[in-house]
C-alpha positions in Angstrom: -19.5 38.3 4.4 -19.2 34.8 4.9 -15.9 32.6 4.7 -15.0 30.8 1.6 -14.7 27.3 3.2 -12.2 24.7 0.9 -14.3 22.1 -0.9 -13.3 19.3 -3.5 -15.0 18.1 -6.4 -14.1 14.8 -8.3 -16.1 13.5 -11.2 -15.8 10.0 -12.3 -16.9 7.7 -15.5 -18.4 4.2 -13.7 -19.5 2.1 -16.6 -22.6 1.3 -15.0 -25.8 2.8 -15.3 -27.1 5.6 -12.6 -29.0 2.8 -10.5 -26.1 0.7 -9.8 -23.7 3.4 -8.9 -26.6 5.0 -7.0 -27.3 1.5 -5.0 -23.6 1.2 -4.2 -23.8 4.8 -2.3 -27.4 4.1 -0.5 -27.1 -0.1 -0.2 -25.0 -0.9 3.3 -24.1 -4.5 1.9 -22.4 -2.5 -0.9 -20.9 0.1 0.7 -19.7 -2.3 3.0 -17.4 -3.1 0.0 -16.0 -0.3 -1.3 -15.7 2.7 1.4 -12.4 3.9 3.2 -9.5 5.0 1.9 -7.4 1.7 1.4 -7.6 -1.8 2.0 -8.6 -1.9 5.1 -12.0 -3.6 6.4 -15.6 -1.7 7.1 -16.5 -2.8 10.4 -20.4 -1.5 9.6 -22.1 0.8 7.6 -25.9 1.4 7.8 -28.2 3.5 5.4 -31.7 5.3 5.7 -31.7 7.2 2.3 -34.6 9.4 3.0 -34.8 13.1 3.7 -34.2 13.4 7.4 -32.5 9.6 7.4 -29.3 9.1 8.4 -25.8 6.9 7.4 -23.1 5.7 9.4 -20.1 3.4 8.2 -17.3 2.5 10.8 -14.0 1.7 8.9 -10.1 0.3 9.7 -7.5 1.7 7.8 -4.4 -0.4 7.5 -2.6 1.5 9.6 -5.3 -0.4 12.3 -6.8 3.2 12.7 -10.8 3.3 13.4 -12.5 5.6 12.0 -16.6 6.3 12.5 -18.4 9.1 9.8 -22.1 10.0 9.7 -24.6 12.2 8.2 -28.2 13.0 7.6 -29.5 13.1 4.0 -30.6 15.9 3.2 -31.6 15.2 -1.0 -32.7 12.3 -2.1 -33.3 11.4 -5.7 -32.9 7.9 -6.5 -30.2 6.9 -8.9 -30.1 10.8 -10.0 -28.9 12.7 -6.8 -27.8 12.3 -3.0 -26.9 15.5 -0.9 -25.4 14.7 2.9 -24.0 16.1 6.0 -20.8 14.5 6.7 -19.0 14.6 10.7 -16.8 12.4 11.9 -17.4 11.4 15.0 -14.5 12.3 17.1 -14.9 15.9 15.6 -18.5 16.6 15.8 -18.3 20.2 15.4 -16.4 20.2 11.6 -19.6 19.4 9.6 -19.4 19.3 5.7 -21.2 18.6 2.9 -21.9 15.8 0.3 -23.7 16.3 -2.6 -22.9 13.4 -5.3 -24.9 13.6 -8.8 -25.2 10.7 -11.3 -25.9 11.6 -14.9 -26.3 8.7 -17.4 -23.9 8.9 -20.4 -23.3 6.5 -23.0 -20.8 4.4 -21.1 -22.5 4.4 -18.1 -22.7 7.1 -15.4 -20.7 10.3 -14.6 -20.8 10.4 -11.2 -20.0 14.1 -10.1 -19.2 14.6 -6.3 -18.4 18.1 -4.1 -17.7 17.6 -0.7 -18.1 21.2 0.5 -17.7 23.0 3.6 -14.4 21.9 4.9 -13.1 22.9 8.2 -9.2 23.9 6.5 -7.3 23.4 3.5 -5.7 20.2 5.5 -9.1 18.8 6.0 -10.2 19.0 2.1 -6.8 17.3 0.8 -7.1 14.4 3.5 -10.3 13.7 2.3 -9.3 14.6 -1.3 -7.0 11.2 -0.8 -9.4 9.6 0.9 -12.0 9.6 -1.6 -9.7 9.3 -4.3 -8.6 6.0 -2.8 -11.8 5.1 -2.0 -13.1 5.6 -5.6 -11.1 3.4 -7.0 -12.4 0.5 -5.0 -16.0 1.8 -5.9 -14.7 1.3 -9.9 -14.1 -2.1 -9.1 -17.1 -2.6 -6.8 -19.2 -1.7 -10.2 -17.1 -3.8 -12.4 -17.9 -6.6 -10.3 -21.3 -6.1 -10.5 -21.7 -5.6 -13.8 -20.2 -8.9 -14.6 -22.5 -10.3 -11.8 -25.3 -9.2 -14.0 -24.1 -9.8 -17.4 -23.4 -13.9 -16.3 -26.9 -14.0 -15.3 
């Protein structure tokens, strides 16, 4: 029988529709502006979002920290569905899983995520905070954008 390995699920309301919550996942100029944990800077972030493609974003924490993730997509379904493999790369061998799912709802999109397959317990809550910090920059990523578009 295999393991149980820890996972995390987190759903959020973006008032956006799917394909602008979907674009700020898949777009490197927009997750540029919105991945990492805090405050701190993405150095780069590159996309392929294609079965078999691959991502990579490099970000600083503020505690000057690098840190350099990866993955290959695995599902792609524009603005409806993205699964990933997730590694960092100073621990190669502690691969996860990503698989994030938009859903339109009158507001906008609910944006459920389960990152699966964690190494340990210690592992799923750092990234619990991680993403959880990161979210909340993606809120206000959207926001932004949405009053981009409504000015036009």
């Amino acid at each position: 029988m295999m393991e149980e390995k820890p996972s995390l699920t987190i759903v959020r309301r973006l008032k956006a529709p799917p394909a602008k919550v979907y674009a700020a996942w898949t777009r490197p100029e927009l997750m540029a502006r919105w991945w990492g944990p805090d405050a701190g800077p993405v150095l780069s972030a590159e996309a392929d979002p294609r079965v078999g493609g691959r991502f990579r974003v490099v970000f600083q924490t503020l505690d000057g920290e690098t840190h350099d993730c990866r993955g290959e997509y695995q599902q792609v379904e524009a603005d409806r569905k993205l699964v990933f493999t997730w590694q960092w790369v100073t621990l190669p061998e502690r691969r996860s899983l990503v698989t994030i799912q938009f859903r339109p709802i009158d507001a906008g999109t609910e944006m459920t995520f389960t990152h699966a397959q964690f190494f340990d317990e210690a592992a799923r809550d750092g990234h619990q905070a991680g993403w959880s910090g990161a979210f909340e920059k993606l809120e206000s990523l959207i926001a932004e954008l949405k009053s981009a578009v409504d000015s036009d």
